[in-house]
N, C-alpha and C positions, 0 to 999 in steps of 0.2 A: 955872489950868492948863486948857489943851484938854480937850476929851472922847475920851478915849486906848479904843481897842478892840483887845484884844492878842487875836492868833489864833494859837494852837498847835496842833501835833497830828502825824504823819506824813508822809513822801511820798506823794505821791498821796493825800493825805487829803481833799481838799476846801477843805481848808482857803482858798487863795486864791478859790476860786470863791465861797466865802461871805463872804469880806473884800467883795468887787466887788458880788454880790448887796445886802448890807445898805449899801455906800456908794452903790449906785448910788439905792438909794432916797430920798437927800436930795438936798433942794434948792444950788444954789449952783454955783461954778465949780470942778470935779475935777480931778483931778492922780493918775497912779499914777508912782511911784518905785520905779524899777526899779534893783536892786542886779546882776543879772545880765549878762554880759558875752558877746559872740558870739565864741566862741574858737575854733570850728568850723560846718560846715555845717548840722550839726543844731540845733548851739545856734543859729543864724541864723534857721531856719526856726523853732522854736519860736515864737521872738520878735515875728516876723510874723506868727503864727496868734493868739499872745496879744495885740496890738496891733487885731489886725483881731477879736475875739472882745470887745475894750470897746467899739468903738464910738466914734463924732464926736466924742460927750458927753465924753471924759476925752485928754486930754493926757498927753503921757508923757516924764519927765525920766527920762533915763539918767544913774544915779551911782553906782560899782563901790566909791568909797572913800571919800569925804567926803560920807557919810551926814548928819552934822549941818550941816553948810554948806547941802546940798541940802535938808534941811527948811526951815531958817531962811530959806533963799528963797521955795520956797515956800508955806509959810506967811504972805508977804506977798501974796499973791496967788490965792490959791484956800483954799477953805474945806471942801472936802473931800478928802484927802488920804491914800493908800494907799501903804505902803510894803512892798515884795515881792521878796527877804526876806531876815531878819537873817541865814541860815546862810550865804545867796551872800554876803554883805555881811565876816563873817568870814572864810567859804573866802579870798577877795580879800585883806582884811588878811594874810591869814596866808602867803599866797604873795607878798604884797610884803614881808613879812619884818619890821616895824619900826612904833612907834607901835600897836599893837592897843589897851593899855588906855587909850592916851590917848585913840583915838577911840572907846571903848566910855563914857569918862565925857565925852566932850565931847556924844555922842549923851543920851544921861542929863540932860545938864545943860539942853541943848535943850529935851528932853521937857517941864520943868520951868517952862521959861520959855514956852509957846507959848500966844498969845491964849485965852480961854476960850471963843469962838462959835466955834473951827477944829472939825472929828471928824477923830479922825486913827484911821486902821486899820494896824495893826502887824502883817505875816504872819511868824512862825519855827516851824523844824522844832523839834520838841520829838525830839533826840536820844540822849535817856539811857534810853531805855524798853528796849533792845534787852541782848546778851553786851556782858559787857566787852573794848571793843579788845585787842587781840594788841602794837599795838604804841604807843610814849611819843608821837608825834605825833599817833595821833587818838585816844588819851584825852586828850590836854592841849584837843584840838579840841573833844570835848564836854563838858570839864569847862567848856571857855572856854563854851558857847553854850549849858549849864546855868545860869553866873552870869547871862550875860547874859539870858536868858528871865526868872529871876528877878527883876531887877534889873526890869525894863517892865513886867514883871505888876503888881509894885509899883506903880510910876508909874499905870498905867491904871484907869480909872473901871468896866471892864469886861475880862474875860478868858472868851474862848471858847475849848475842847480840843473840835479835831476828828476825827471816825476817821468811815471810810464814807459820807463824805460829811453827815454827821448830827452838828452843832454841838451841843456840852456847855454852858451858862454855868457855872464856875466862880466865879467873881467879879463 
Protein backbone atom coordinates (compact mmCIF):
# COMPACT_ATOMS: atom_id res chain seq x y z
CA UNK A 1 0.00 0.00 0.00
CA UNK A 2 1.02 3.76 -0.67
CA UNK A 3 2.23 5.83 2.05
CA UNK A 4 -1.24 7.27 2.95
CA UNK A 5 -1.08 10.72 5.22
CA UNK A 6 -4.60 11.55 6.55
CA UNK A 7 -4.94 15.29 7.53
CA UNK A 8 -7.92 16.31 9.81
CA UNK A 9 -8.98 18.93 11.86
CA UNK A 10 -11.37 22.22 11.20
CA UNK A 11 -12.05 25.00 8.84
CA UNK A 12 -9.79 27.16 8.57
CA UNK A 13 -7.46 24.77 10.35
CA UNK A 14 -4.45 24.79 8.43
CA UNK A 15 -4.92 21.74 7.72
CA UNK A 16 -4.56 21.82 3.69
CA UNK A 17 -1.67 24.31 3.89
CA UNK A 18 0.28 21.50 5.79
CA UNK A 19 -0.87 18.68 3.36
CA UNK A 20 1.01 21.03 0.56
CA UNK A 21 3.83 22.14 2.80
CA UNK A 22 4.90 18.39 3.65
CA UNK A 23 4.10 17.12 -0.10
CA UNK A 24 5.78 19.71 -1.44
CA UNK A 25 8.80 18.56 0.13
CA UNK A 26 9.19 15.44 -1.81
CA UNK A 27 10.78 14.56 -4.66
CA UNK A 28 8.81 13.35 -7.84
CA UNK A 29 6.06 14.50 -10.27
CA UNK A 30 2.75 16.10 -8.03
CA UNK A 31 -0.66 16.18 -8.53
CA UNK A 32 -3.44 18.07 -6.23
CA UNK A 33 -7.06 16.63 -6.41
CA UNK A 34 -9.38 18.93 -6.12
CA UNK A 35 -12.94 17.73 -4.89
CA UNK A 36 -14.33 21.34 -5.05
CA UNK A 37 -16.57 22.74 -7.58
CA UNK A 38 -16.95 26.56 -8.76
CA UNK A 39 -20.53 27.00 -8.23
CA UNK A 40 -20.28 30.70 -7.76
CA UNK A 41 -18.00 33.72 -8.03
CA UNK A 42 -16.40 33.27 -4.93
CA UNK A 43 -15.86 29.70 -5.14
CA UNK A 44 -14.11 30.65 -8.59
CA UNK A 45 -11.92 32.94 -7.20
CA UNK A 46 -10.80 30.87 -4.40
CA UNK A 47 -9.88 28.37 -6.70
CA UNK A 48 -7.45 30.63 -8.61
CA UNK A 49 -5.88 31.98 -5.59
CA UNK A 50 -5.28 28.25 -4.54
CA UNK A 51 -4.07 27.07 -7.89
CA UNK A 52 -1.86 30.16 -8.15
CA UNK A 53 -0.62 29.74 -4.13
CA UNK A 54 0.91 25.87 -5.47
CA UNK A 55 2.81 26.81 -7.99
CA UNK A 56 4.45 25.28 -11.72
CA UNK A 57 5.58 22.25 -9.53
CA UNK A 58 2.05 20.61 -9.05
CA UNK A 59 -0.77 19.98 -11.47
CA UNK A 60 -4.32 20.03 -10.76
CA UNK A 61 -6.97 17.47 -11.55
CA UNK A 62 -10.56 18.56 -10.92
CA UNK A 63 -12.94 15.68 -9.69
CA UNK A 64 -16.24 16.58 -7.60
CA UNK A 65 -17.34 12.68 -7.76
CA UNK A 66 -15.40 9.86 -8.99
CA UNK A 67 -12.84 10.34 -6.28
CA UNK A 68 -11.42 6.82 -6.79
CA UNK A 69 -11.41 6.84 -10.68
CA UNK A 70 -9.32 10.13 -10.36
CA UNK A 71 -6.75 8.53 -7.82
CA UNK A 72 -6.33 5.32 -9.90
CA UNK A 73 -5.33 7.71 -12.77
CA UNK A 74 -3.35 9.41 -11.07
CA UNK A 75 -1.52 7.21 -9.37
CA UNK A 76 -0.15 6.00 -12.74
CA UNK A 77 1.46 9.02 -13.10
CA UNK A 78 2.65 11.09 -10.38
CA UNK A 79 4.08 10.11 -7.20
CA UNK A 80 2.97 12.60 -5.20
CA UNK A 81 -0.38 13.09 -4.74
CA UNK A 82 -2.91 15.32 -2.60
CA UNK A 83 -6.32 15.03 -2.36
CA UNK A 84 -8.43 18.21 -1.02
CA UNK A 85 -10.98 17.29 0.38
CA UNK A 86 -13.23 14.34 1.43
CA UNK A 87 -16.02 16.82 3.09
CA UNK A 88 -16.35 18.70 -0.55
CA UNK A 89 -16.06 15.30 -1.97
CA UNK A 90 -19.26 14.12 0.28
CA UNK A 91 -21.17 17.55 0.19
CA UNK A 92 -21.04 16.58 -3.97
CA UNK A 93 -22.25 12.98 -3.39
CA UNK A 94 -24.88 14.00 -1.28
CA UNK A 95 -26.38 16.57 -3.50
CA UNK A 96 -26.27 14.26 -6.42
CA UNK A 97 -28.33 12.09 -4.39
CA UNK A 98 -27.26 8.43 -5.25
CA UNK A 99 -24.22 5.92 -4.99
CA UNK A 100 -22.65 7.71 -1.63
CA UNK A 101 -21.61 4.35 0.01
CA UNK A 102 -20.66 2.94 -3.07
CA UNK A 103 -18.29 5.43 -3.80
CA UNK A 104 -17.01 5.75 -0.13
CA UNK A 105 -15.94 1.84 -0.54
CA UNK A 106 -14.87 2.00 -4.04
CA UNK A 107 -12.47 5.02 -2.63
CA UNK A 108 -11.42 2.51 0.36
CA UNK A 109 -10.82 0.04 -1.93
CA UNK A 110 -8.37 2.19 -4.13
CA UNK A 111 -6.64 3.32 -1.01
CA UNK A 112 -5.80 -0.35 -0.55
CA UNK A 113 -4.53 -1.14 -3.84
CA UNK A 114 -2.27 1.94 -4.69
CA UNK A 115 1.66 1.24 -5.54
CA UNK A 116 3.69 1.37 -2.27
CA UNK A 117 6.56 4.27 -3.75
CA UNK A 118 3.07 6.84 -4.34
CA UNK A 119 2.72 9.48 -0.68
CA UNK A 120 -0.59 10.26 -0.95
CA UNK A 121 -2.07 13.26 1.34
CA UNK A 122 -5.63 12.94 2.30
CA UNK A 123 -7.30 16.50 3.60
CA UNK A 124 -11.03 16.14 5.66
CA UNK A 125 -12.73 18.29 7.88
CA UNK A 126 -13.10 16.55 11.03
CA UNK A 127 -16.85 17.49 11.73
CA UNK A 128 -18.22 15.90 14.87
CA UNK A 129 -16.20 18.02 17.42
CA UNK A 130 -19.03 20.78 17.41
CA UNK A 131 -23.42 20.70 18.97
CA UNK A 132 -25.30 18.22 17.69
CA UNK A 133 -27.20 19.18 14.33
CA UNK A 134 -30.77 20.50 14.70
CA UNK A 135 -31.76 18.77 11.88
CA UNK A 136 -31.84 14.56 10.00
CA UNK A 137 -29.73 15.79 7.11
CA UNK A 138 -26.79 17.11 8.53
CA UNK A 139 -26.40 14.68 11.08
CA UNK A 140 -26.76 11.92 8.59
CA UNK A 141 -23.82 14.39 6.96
CA UNK A 142 -21.55 14.12 9.71
CA UNK A 143 -22.20 10.85 10.81
CA UNK A 144 -21.52 9.91 6.95
CA UNK A 145 -17.97 12.01 7.04
CA UNK A 146 -17.17 10.46 10.79
CA UNK A 147 -17.28 6.96 9.14
CA UNK A 148 -15.61 8.03 6.53
CA UNK A 149 -12.45 10.01 8.40
CA UNK A 150 -12.38 6.72 10.24
CA UNK A 151 -12.36 4.36 7.71
CA UNK A 152 -8.67 6.50 5.96
CA UNK A 153 -7.23 6.93 9.22
CA UNK A 154 -7.37 3.34 9.28
CA UNK A 155 -5.90 2.91 5.78
CA UNK A 156 -3.06 5.53 6.38
CA UNK A 157 0.48 4.94 7.63
CA UNK A 158 0.14 8.51 9.24
CA UNK A 159 -2.64 10.67 10.54
CA UNK A 160 -2.30 14.31 11.41
CA UNK A 161 -5.33 16.54 13.56
CA UNK A 162 -4.98 20.06 12.92
CA UNK A 163 -6.15 23.31 14.88
CA UNK A 164 -4.27 26.76 14.66
CA UNK A 165 -2.57 25.96 12.08
CA UNK A 166 -0.25 23.55 14.45
CA UNK A 167 -0.38 19.76 13.23
CA UNK A 168 -1.05 16.98 15.89
CA UNK A 169 0.49 13.34 14.81
CA UNK A 170 -1.85 11.12 16.01
CA UNK A 171 -0.95 8.03 14.20
Amino acid sequence: MAGIVFVTGGARSGKSSFALKEATRLAGRKVYVATAQACDAEMEDRIRTHKRERGSDWETHEEPMDLAGALKAVSQTHDVVVIDCLTLWLSNLTCAGSGIEEAQDAFIDTLHSLDSDMRLFIVSNEVGMGIVPENAMARRFRDMAGRLNQRVAEAASEVFFVAAGLPLKIK
